[in-house]
C-alpha positions as CSV (number, residue, x, y, z in Angstrom):
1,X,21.4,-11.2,-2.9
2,X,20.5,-8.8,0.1
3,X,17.9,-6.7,-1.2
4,X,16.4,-4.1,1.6
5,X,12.6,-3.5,1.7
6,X,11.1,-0.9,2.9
7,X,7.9,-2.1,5.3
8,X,6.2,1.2,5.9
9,X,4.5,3.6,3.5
10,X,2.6,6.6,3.6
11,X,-0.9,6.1,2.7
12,X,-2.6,9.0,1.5
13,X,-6.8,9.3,1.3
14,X,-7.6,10.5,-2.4
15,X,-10.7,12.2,-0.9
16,X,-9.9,14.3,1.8
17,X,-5.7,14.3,1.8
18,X,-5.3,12.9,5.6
19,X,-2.1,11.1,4.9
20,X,-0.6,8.2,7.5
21,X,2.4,5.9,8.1
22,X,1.6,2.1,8.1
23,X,3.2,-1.1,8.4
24,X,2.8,-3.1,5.3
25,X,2.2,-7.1,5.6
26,X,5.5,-8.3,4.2
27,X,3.4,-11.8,3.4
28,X,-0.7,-10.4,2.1
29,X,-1.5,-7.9,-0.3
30,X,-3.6,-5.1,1.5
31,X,-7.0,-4.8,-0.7
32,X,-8.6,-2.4,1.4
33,X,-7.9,0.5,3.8
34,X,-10.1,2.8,6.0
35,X,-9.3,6.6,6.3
36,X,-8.4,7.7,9.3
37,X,-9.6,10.9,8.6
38,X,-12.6,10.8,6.3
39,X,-13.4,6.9,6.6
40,X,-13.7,6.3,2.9
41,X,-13.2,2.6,2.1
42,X,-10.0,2.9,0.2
43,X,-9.6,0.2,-2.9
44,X,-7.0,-0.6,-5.3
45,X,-6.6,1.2,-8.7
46,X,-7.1,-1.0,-11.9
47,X,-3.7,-2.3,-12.6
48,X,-2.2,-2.1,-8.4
49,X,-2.5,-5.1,-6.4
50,X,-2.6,-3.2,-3.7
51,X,-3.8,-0.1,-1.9
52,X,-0.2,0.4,-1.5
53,X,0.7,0.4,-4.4
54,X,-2.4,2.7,-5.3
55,X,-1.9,5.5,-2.9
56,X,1.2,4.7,-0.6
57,X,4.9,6.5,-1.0
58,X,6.2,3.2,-1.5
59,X,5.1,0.1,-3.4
60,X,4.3,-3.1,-1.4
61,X,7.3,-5.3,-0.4
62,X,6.3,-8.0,-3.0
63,X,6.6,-5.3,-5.5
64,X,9.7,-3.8,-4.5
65,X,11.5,-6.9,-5.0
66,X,10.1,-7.5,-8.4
67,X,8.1,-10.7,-7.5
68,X,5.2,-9.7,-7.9
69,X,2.0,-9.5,-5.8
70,X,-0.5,-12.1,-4.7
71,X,0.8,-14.5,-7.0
């Protein structure tokens, strides 16, 4: 089973739109993320484990093989 996962994501600020590529740990979930651009504490979404998973282009790698995240 050789499953690929993609590490980085585009994070994008719901407030002001400023949108960057990160690395995402491949072994924590992320719970929190400053804006480059507007500084807004970013937070996951009921429901996300993540702020990936919340704002990002792709969902964390724990996701993205179906295990799950922070379990």
């Amino acid at each position: 089973m050789n499953e690929t996962v993609e590490r980085h994501s585009v994070i994008t600020c719901p407030q002001c739109g400023t949108a960057r590529r990160e690395e995402m740990p491949t072994d924590a979930c992320q719970f929190f993320y400053e804006c480059t651009g507007c500084g807004t504490l970013l937070k996951p979404r009921s429901g996300d484990c993540c702020v990936y998973c919340s704002y990002g282009s792709v969902k964390c790698p724990p996701q993205q093989v179906d295990q799950g995240c922070c379990s």
